[in-house]
C-alpha positions as CSV (number, residue, x, y, z in Angstrom):
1,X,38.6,6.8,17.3
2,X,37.7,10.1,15.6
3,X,37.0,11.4,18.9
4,X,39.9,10.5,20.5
5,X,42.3,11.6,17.8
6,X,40.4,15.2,17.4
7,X,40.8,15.4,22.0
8,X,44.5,15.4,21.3
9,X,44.6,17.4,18.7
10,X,42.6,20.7,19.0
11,X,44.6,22.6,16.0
12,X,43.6,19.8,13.9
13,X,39.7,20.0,15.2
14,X,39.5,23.5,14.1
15,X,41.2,23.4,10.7
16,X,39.0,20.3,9.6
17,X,35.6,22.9,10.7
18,X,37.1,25.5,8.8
19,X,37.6,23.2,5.2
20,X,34.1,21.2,6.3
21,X,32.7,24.7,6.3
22,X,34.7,25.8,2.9
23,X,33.2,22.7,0.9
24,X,30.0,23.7,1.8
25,X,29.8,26.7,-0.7
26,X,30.0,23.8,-3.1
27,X,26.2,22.9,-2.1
28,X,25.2,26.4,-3.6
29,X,25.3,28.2,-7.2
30,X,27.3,27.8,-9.1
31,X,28.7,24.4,-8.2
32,X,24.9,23.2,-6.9
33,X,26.3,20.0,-5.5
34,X,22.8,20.0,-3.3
35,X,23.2,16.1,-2.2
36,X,26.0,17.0,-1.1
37,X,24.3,19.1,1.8
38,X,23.5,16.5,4.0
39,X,27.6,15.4,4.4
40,X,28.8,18.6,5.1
41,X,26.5,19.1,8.0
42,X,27.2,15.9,8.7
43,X,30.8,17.1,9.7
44,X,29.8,19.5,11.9
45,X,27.5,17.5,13.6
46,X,30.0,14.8,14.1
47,X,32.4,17.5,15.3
48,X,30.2,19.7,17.8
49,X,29.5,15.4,19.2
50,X,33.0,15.3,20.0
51,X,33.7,18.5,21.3
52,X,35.1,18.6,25.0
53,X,32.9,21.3,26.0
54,X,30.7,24.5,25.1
55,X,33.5,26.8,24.9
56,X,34.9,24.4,22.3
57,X,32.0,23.4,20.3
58,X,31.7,27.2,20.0
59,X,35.3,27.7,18.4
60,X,34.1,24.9,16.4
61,X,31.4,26.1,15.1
62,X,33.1,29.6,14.3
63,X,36.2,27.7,13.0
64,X,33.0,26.3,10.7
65,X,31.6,29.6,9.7
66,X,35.1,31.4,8.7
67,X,35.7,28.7,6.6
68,X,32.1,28.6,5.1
69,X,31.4,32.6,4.7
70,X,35.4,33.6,3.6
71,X,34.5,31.3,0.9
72,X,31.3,31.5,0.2
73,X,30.8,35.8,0.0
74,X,34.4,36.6,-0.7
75,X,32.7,39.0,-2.7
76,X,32.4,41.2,0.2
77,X,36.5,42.1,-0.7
78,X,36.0,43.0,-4.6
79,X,32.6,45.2,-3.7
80,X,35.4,47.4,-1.1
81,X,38.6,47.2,-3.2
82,X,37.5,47.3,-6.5
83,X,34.8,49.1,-6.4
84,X,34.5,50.7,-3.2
85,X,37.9,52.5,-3.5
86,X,39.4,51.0,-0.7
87,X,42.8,50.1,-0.3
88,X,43.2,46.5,-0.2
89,X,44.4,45.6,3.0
90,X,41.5,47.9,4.6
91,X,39.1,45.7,2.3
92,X,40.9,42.7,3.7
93,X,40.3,43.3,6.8
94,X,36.7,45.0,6.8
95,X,35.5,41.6,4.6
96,X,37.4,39.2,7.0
97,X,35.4,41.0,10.3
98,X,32.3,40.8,8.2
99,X,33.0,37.4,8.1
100,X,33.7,36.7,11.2
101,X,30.5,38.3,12.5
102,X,28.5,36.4,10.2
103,X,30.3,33.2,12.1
104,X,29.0,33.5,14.9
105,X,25.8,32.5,14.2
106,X,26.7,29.0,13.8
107,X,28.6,29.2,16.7
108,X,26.4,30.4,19.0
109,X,24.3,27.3,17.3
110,X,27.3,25.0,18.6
111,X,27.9,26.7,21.8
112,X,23.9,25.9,22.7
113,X,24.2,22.0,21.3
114,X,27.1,21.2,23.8
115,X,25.8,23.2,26.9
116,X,22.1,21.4,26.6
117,X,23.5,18.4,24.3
118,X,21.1,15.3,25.2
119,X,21.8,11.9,25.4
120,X,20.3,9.8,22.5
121,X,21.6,10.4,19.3
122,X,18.1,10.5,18.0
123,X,17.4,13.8,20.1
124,X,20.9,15.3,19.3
125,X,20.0,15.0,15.6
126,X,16.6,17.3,16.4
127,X,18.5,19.4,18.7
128,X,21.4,19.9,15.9
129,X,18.3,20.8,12.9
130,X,16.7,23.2,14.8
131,X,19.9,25.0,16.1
132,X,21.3,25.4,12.3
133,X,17.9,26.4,10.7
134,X,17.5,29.1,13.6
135,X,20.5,30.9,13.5
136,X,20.0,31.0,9.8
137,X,16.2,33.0,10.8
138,X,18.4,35.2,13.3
139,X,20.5,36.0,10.5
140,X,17.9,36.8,8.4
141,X,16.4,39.9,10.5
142,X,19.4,40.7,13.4
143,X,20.9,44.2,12.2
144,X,19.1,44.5,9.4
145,X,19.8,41.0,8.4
146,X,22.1,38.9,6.1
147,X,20.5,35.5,5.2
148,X,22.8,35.3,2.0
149,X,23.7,31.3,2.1
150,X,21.3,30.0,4.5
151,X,21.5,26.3,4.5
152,X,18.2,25.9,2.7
153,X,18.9,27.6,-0.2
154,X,21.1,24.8,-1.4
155,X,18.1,22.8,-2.0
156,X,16.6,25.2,-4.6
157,X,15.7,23.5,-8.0
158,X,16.4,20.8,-9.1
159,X,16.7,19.7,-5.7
160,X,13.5,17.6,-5.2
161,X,13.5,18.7,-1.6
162,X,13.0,22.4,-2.9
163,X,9.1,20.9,-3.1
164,X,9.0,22.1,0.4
165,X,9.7,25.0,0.0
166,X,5.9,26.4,-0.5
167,X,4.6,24.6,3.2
168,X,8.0,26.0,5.3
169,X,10.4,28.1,2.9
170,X,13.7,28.6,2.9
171,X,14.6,28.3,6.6
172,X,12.2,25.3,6.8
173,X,14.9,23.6,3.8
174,X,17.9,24.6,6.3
175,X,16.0,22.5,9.1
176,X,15.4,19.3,6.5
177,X,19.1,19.3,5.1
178,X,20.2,19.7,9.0
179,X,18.9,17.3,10.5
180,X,19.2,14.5,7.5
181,X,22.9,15.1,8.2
182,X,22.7,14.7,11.6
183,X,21.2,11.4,11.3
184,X,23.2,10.3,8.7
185,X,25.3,9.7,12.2
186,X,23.2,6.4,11.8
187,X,23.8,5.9,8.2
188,X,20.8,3.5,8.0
189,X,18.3,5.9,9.4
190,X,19.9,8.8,7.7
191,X,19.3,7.4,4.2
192,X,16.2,6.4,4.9
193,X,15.1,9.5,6.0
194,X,16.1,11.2,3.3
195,X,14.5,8.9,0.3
196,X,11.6,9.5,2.3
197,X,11.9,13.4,2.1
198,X,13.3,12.9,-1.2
199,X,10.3,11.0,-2.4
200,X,8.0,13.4,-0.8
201,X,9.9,16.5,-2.0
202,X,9.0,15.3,-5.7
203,X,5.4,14.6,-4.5
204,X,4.9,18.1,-3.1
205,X,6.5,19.6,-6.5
206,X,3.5,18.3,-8.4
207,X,1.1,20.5,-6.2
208,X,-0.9,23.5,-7.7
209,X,-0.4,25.6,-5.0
210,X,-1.2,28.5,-7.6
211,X,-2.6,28.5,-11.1
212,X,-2.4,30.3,-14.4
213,X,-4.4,33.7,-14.8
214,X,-5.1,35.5,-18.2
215,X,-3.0,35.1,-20.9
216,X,0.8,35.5,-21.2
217,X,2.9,38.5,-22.3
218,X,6.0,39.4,-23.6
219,X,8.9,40.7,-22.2
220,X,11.7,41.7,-22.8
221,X,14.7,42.2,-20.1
222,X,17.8,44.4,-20.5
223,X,21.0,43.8,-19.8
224,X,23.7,46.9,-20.3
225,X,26.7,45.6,-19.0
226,X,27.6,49.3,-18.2
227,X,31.0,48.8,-16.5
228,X,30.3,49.6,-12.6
229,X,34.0,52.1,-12.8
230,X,31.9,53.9,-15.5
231,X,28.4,53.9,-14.1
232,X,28.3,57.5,-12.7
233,X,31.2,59.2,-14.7
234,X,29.4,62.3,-16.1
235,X,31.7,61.3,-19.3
236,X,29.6,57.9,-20.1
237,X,26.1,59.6,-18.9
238,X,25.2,60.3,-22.9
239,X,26.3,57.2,-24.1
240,X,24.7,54.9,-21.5
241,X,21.3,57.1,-22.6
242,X,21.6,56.2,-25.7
243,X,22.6,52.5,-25.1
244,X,19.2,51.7,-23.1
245,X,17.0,53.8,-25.6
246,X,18.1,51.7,-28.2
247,X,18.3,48.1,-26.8
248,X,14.3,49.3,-25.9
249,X,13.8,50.4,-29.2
250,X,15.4,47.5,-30.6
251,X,13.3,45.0,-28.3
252,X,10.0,46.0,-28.5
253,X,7.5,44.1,-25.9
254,X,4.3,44.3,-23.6
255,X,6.6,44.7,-20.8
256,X,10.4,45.9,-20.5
257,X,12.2,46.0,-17.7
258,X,15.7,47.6,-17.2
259,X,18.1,47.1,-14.2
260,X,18.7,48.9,-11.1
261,X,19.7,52.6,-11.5
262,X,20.1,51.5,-15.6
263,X,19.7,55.3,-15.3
264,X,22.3,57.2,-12.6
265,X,20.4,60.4,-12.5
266,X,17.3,61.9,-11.0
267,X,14.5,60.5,-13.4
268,X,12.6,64.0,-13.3
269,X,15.8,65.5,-14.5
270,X,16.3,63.5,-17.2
271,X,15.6,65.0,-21.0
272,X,11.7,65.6,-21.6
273,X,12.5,63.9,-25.2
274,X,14.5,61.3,-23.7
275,X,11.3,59.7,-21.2
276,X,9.1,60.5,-24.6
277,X,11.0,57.9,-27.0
278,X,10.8,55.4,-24.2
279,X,7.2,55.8,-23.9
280,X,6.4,55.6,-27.2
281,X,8.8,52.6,-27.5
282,X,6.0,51.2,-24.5
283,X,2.5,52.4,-26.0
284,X,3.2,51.0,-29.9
285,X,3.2,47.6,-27.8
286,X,0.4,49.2,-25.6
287,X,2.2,48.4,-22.8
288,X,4.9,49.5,-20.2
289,X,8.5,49.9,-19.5
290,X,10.4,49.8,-15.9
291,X,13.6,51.8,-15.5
292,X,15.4,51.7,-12.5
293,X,16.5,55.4,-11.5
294,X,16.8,57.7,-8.8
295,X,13.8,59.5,-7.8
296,X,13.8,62.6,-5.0
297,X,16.4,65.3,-5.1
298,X,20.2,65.8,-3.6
299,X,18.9,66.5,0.3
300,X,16.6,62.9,0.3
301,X,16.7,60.8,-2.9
302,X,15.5,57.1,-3.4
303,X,16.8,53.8,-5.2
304,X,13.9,53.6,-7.5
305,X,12.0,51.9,-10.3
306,X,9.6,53.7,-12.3
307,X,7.0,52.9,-15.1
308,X,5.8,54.9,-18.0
309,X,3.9,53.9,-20.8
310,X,0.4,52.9,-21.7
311,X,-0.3,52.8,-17.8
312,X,-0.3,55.8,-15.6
313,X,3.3,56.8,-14.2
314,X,3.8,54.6,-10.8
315,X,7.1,54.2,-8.7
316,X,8.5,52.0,-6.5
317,X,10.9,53.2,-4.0
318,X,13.6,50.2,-2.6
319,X,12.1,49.4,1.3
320,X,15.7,46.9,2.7
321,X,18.5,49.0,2.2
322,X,22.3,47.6,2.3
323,X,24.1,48.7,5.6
324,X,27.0,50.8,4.0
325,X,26.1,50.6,0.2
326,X,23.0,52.4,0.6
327,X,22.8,53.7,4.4
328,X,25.2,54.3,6.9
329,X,24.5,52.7,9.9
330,X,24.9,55.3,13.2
331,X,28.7,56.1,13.5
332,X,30.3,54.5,10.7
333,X,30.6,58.2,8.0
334,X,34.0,57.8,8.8
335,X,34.2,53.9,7.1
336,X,32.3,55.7,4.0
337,X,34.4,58.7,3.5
338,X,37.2,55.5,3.1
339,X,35.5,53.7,1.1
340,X,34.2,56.3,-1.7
341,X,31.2,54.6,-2.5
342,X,29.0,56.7,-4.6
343,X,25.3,57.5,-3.5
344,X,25.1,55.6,-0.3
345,X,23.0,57.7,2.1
346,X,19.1,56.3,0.3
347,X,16.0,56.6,2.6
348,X,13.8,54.1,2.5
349,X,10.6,53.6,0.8
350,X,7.6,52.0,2.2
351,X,7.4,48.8,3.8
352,X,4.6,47.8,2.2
353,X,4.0,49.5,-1.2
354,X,0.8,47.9,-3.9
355,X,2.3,45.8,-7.0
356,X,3.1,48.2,-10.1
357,X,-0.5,48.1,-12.4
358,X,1.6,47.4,-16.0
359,X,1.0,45.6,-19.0
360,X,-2.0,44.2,-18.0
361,X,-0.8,43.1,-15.2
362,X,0.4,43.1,-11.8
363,X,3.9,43.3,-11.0
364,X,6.0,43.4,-7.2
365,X,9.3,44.7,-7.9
366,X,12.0,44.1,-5.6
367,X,15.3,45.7,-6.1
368,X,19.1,44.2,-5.4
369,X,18.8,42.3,-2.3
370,X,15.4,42.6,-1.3
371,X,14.8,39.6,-2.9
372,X,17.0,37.1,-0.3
373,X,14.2,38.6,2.3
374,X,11.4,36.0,1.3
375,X,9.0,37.5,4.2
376,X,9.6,40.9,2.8
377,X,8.5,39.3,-0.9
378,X,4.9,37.7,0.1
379,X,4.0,41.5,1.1
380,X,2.9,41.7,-2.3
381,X,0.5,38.8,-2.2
382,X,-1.8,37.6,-3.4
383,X,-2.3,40.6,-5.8
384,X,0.7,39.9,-7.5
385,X,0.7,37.9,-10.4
386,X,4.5,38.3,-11.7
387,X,7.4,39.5,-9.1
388,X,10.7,41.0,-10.8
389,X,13.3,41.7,-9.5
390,X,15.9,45.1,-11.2
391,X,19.3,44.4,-9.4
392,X,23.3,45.8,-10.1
393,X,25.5,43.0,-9.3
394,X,28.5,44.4,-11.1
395,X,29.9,45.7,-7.6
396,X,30.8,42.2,-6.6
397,X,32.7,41.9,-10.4
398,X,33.5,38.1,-11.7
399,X,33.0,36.2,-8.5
400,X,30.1,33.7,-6.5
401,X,27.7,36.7,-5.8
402,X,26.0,36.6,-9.8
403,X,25.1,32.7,-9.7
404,X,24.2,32.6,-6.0
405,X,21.9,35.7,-6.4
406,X,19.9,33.8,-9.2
407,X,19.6,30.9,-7.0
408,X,18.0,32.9,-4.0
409,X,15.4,34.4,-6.6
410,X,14.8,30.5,-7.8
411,X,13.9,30.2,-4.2
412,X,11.3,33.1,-4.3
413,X,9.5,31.9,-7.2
414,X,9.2,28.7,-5.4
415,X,8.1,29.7,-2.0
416,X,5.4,32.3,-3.7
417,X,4.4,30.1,-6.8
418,X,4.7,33.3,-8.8
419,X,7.4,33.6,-12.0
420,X,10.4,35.7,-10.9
421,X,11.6,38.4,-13.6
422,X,14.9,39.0,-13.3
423,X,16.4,42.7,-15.4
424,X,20.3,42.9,-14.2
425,X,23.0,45.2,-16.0
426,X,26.3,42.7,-15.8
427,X,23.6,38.9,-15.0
428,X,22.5,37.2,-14.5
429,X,19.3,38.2,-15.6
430,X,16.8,35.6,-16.6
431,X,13.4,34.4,-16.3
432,X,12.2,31.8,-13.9
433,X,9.1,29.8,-14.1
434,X,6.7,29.9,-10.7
435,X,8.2,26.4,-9.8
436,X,11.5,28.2,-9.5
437,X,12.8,26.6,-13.2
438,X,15.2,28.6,-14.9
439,X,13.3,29.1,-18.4
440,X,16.1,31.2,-20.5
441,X,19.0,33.4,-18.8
442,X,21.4,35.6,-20.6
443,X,24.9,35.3,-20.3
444,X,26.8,37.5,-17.8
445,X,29.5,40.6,-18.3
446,X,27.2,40.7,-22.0
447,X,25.3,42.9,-23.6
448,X,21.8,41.7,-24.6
449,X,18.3,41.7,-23.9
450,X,16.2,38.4,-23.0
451,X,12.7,38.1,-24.6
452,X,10.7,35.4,-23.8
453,X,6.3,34.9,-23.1
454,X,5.7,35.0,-19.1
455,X,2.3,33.7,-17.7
456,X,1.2,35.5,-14.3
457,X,-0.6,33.2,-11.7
458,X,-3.1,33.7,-8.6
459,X,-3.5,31.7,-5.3
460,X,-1.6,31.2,-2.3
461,X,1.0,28.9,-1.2
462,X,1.1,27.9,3.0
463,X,4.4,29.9,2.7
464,X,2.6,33.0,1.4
465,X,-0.2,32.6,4.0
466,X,1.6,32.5,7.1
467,X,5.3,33.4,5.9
468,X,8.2,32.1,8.5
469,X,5.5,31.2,11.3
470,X,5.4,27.6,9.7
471,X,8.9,26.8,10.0
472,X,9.1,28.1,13.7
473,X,6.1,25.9,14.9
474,X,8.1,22.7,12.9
475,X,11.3,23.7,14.8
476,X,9.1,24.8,18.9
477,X,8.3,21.2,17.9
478,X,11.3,19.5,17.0
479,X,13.0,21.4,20.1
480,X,10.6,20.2,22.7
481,X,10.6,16.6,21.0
482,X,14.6,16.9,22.0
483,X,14.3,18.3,25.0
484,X,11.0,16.3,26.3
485,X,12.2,14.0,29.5
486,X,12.4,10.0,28.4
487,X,10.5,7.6,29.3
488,X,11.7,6.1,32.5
């Protein structure tokens, strides 16, 4: 009957992909609806089923994606309007192509289904899995990549099925949720399948992929809440000095970490006396302090994070830069003369680049996004004890981006089995235990600092071994299990 009334109506087809697709963004942070995962791909299952043809399925599945990414990073319009100095119906129009682009991933998923669609339901649900979870990995490296709401991410804690997350990560999640959907077609086999995965979700979270090593330190974690319209005004420069010095001061610990570019200058050019309080701040505790800063010079500068204290001075320059916030792709100067975003031509650090040696410790920073990139994160391993991550999310203002950021670096901690430090300027910064549990998490748009005792650990989860190799031999398999002739 569904089929029938959806052939008639093609209009109506469309508009129910693109609200299927918006209610999806209620799977992630903040809403974190995660059993509601399995429905919503359900939907498009059921849809791309009763699609007429390829060509369709793949307006369907586009149709899907507008609805699911204008919803879900409609944060894309405040970063250009608000902050980018755009006006707003350029930002309009730049976020809606964004959007568009990042919508054709799933169509191309639906556009595949229908032209090689199979017969028995059973192999359509395998088919369907495997299609969703791999455009989510094409996303996550094509032009840079963009893997911001792959499907598996809605299944971080306290989804039990997040307890797969150390064999087959995130894109290995995206697969699971998929294909329970799918078979949810048969609402028998679909339930069963998932109290099966459910069951063995909360088995796997009991694992000790990775165990406690040494003894726990303190930390504290600022949070400035500089406003991003103020951030590089040479008028608030003194005064945001002075705000970090004394929230360190104030907050003395074994390890402090402060956000990304908490300083927005050149950290060589900063006031000799300045670095010197900080340090001493660092060695009464006889340990270290992070800032986030620019290192370099105007001709070739870096997004940064630096240590001082009891440990000798060590930097980490930022490796994944953020096509037009932090490097303009060939071409596009013209979009960024527009858009007036300040200090957005960074060179990259080192792909790979050795954990920070502070407090005792061993420390893989990431900065902003580079935490969404999960490959990018096991780098680090298995020296790393503790990963933290220094990040800015006050371009994206009051919207999704703060809540669903947190979420991705739940994910991390889970996938690595490592505790994820998290030192923002407007949130949500927070500490997360290595089986991704949020442990304490300040408020966001405050001003504070989180303190809390963080225990490093050593080991390696599957995920850390062999990164995204595991989830592509699950889903070769899965494909040729759909594909594979039947038995005559």
């Amino acid at each position: 009957m569904l089929k029938t009334l959806l052939a008639k109506n093609r209009a109506a087809h469309y508009v129910i992909a693109a609200l299927i697709g918006a209610s999806g963004v209620l799977c992630f942070a903040p809403f974190e609806l995660f059993w509601l995962a399995p429905a919503v791909w359900l939907g498009l299952f059921v849809l791309l089923r009763s699609a007429d043809s390829a060509k369709q399925a793949a307006l369907t599945g586009l149709s899907f994606g507008l609805g699911f990414f204008l919803t879900g990073v409609s944060w894309v319009y405040v970063s250009l309007s608000v902050f980018g100095g755009m006006p707003w119906w350029l930002a309009g129009i730049a976020a809606f192509l964004f959007c568009s682009v990042m919508a054709l991933f799933p169509s191309l998923a639906g556009w595949i289904f229908k032209r090689w669609q199979p017969a028995a339901p059973w192999r359509q649900a395998l088919l369907f899995a495997v299609l969703i979870a791999a455009v989510d990995w094409l996303r996550s490296w094509i032009f840079t990549g963009f893997p911001w709401l792959a499907v598996g991410y809605s299944q971080a804690p306290p989804s039990p099925l997040a307890g797969f997350a150390p064999l087959f990560g995130v894109h290995g999640l995206s697969l699971l949720v998929a294909l329970s959907g799918a078979l949810l077609l048969r609402w028998r086999v679909g339930l069963g399948f998932i109290a099966i995965a459910t069951a063995s979700g909360f088995g796997l979270q009991q694992a000790p992929w990775t165990t406690p090593i040494g003894a726990p330190i303190s930390v504290a974690l600022i949070q400035g809440n500089v406003p991003q319209e103020m951030k590089f005004r040479p008028e608030a420069f003194f005064r945001t000095l002075n705000l970090y010095r004394e929230l360190v001061e104030q907050n003395p610990a074994q390890l402090t970490l402060l956000p990304e570019t908490a300083i927005p200058a050149f950290f060589d050019q900063l006031p000799p006396d300045y670095i010197e309080s900080l340090k001493a701040t660092a060695l009464a505790q006889g340990g270290d302090l992070i800032v986030g800063a620019l290192s370099g010079d105007a001709q070739r500068y870096w997004n940064s994070a630096i240590s001082i204290g009891s440990s000798p001075l060590q930097v980490y320059s930022k490796s994944h830069l953020v096509p037009f916030g932090e490097i303009i792709p060939p071409g596009f100067s013209w979009f960024m003369n527009i858009a007036s975003i300040p200090m957005s031509a960074f060179s990259r650090g080192p792909e790979t680049q050795l954990p920070l040696a502070v407090a005792g410790q061993q420390v893989a920073i990431n900065i902003c996004y580079e935490d969404v990139f999960g490959e990018e994160i096991i780098r680090a391993l298995p020296q790393a004890g503790i990963l933290a991550n220094l990040s800015n999310t006050a371009w994206f203002g009051r919207s999704l981006a703060q809540p669903q950021h947190l979420q991705i670096a739940r994910m991390r901690a889970v996938e690595t089995g490592r505790p994820m430090l998290r030192a923002t300027n407007t949130g949500m910064t927070a500490v997360i235990g290595a089986d991704g549990s949020l442990q304490a998490v300040l408020p966001p748009f405050t001003q504070g600092v989180l303190k809390a005792k963080v225990q490093a650990y050593q080991g390696m989860t599957p995920y850390a071994l062999i990164g995204n190799y595991g989830f592509l031999l699950l889903a070769g398999l899965l494909l040729l299990a759909s594909r594979w002739p039947p038995r005559r």
